[in-house]
N, C-alpha and C positions, 0 to 999 in steps of 0.2 A: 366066505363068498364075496363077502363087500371088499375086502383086502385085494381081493383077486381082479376084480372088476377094476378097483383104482391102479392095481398094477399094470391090467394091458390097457386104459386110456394111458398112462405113462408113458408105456412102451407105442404106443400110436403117434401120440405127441412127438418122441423121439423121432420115429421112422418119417412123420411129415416133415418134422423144421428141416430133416437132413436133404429132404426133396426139394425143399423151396431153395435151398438155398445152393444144390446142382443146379438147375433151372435157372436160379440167375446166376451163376455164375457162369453156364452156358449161355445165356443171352448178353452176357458182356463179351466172353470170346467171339461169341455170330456177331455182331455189330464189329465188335476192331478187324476181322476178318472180311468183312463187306468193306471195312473204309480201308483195306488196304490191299483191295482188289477183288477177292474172293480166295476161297479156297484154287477152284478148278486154274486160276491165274499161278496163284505161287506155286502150285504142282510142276508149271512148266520154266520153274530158273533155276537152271545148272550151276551156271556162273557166273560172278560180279568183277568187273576192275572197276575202283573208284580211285580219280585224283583230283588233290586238293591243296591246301595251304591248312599248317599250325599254326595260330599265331600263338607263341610264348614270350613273355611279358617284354611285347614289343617285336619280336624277332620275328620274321616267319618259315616256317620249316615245311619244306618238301614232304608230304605223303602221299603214295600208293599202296593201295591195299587193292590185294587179289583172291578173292575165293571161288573155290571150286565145291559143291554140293558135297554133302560126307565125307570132305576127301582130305582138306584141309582151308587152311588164311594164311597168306602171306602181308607184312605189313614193312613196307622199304620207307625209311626215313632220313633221306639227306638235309644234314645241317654241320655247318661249321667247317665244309670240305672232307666228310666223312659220312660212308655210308653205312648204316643199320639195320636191323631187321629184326621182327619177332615174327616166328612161325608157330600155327596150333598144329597141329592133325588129331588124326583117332586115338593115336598110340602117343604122345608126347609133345612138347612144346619147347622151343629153342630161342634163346633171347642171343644176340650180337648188339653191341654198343657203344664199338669205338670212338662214337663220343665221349662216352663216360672212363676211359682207360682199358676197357675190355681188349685184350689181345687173341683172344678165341672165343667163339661159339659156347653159349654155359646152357646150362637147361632152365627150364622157366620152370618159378615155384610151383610144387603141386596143384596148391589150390587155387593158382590163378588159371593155371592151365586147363583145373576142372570145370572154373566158372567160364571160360571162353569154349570149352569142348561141346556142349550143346547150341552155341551161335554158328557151326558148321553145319546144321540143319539151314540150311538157306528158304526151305517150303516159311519155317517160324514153328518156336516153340509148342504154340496154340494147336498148331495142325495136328492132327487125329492121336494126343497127348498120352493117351489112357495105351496104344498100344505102342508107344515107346518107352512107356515106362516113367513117365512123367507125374506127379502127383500136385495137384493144384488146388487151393483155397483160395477163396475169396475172402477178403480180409475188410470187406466195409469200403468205407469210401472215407479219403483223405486230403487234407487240402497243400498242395503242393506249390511255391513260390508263389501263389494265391491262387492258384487253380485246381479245381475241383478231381480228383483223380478216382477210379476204384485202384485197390493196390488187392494185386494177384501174387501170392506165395507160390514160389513154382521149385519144387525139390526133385532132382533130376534122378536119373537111376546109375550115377557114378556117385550120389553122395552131395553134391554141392547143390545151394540154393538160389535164389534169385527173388528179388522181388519190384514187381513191375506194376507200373503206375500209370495206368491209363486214362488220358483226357477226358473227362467226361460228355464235351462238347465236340471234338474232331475223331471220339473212340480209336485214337491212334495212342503208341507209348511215347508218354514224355519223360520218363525216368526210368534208372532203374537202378537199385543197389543190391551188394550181397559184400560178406564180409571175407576181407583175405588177411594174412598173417605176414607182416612187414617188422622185418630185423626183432623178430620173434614177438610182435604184439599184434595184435586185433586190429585192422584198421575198416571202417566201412569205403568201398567205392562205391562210385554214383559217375554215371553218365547221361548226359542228359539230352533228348533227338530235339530237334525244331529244324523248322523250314520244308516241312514236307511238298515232294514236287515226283509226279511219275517224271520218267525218262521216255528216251525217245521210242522202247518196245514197251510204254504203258504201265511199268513197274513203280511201285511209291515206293521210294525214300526219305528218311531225311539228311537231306542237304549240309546242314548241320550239327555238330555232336560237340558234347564242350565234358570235360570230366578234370581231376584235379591238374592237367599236366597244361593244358586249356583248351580254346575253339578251335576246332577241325571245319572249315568250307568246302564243300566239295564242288568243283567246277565241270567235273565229269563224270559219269558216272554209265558203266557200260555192261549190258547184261548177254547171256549166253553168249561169248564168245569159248574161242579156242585155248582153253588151259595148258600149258606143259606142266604135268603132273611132276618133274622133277626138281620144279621150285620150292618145291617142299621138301625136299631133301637137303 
């Protein structure tokens, strides 16, 4: 009998911590979901065109990136007198980079194409997670180029993972990494947002993105307009 009793406060124990710690990890998604407008806000953005300037070590390089809600990303890169492009959609991802000697259109690696395929949710990851298929931990809280983050483990329902580092002080994403496989080895990415500023229909971005290729400015940035769905083709 005494066995018994210490068995279900165990099982009590168990069933609480797992509650406490749904609970805050829902109270860290409601907070970064308030500081980046509300849910009912992101519900209503179809579409982004954002341009900007690269700068690479030294140079600066033309980008426009165009997304359309579940539909796909377009990302145009002029530099050197040559124009490029990486595209996502649902079904597959396409890299061109006649800067680099590319003479045709190749496919973009699996698993990078899997980590960009859930950033065609334009609502956000965070948004109603459990019935996309989304599976998410709360990982503690971690201190990031010296700022305080929690870091959210976010495992998608194609497979690939993500894990996102949220300010502690602006509940917006400052980081995020996940690992992809480069000339057959493990490499971690990390890109990293700053400069958060809404736009002219009230939407927050950041302004800013910097990851290993480097800082992306964006000087424009324009939401629900008129897509042609054949840009992605």
């Amino acid at each position: 009998m005494k066995g018994m009793i210490i068995f279900c406060v165990f099982i009590m124990i168990l069933v609480f911590a797992q509650f406490a710690q749904g609970q805050t990890l829902d109270e860290v998604l409601d907070k970064h979901l308030a500081a980046m407008g509300g849910k009912e806000k992101l519900a209503t953005l179809n579409s982004v065109h954002m341009e900007g300037n690269l700068t690479v070590q030294g140079t600066d390089v033309g980008v426009a990136i165009t997304k359309l809600y579940n539909v796909g990303t377009r990302s145009d890169i002029a530099v050197m007198g040559t124009q490029n492009y990486m595209i996502t959609t649902m079904t597959k991802g396409t890299v061109f980079m006649p800067v680099f000697g590319q003479s045709s259109p190749n496919p973009m690696p699996d698993d990078q194409w899997k980590a960009e395929q859930p950033m065609l949710d334009l609502h956000g990851v965070f948004v109603d997670y459990t019935t996309k298929g989304t599976q998410l931990e709360l990982k503690g809280k971690e201190t990031v180029d010296g700022m305080e983050c929690y870091k959210v483990a976010a495992t998608f329902k194609n497979g690939s993972t993500i894990n996102f580092y949220i300010d502690t002080k602006t509940d917006r994403i400052y980081k995020t990494t996940t690992k992809l496989t480069v000339n057959g080895e493990a490499v971690e990415s990390f890109t990293n947002f700053t400069n958060y500023k809404q736009n002219a229909d009230g939407f927050w971005f950041a302004y800013s993105t910097t990851n290993s290729r480097g800082t992306t400015d964006f000087d424009k940035i324009e939401t629900n307009i008129k897509v042609d769905e054949s840009i992605f083709k």
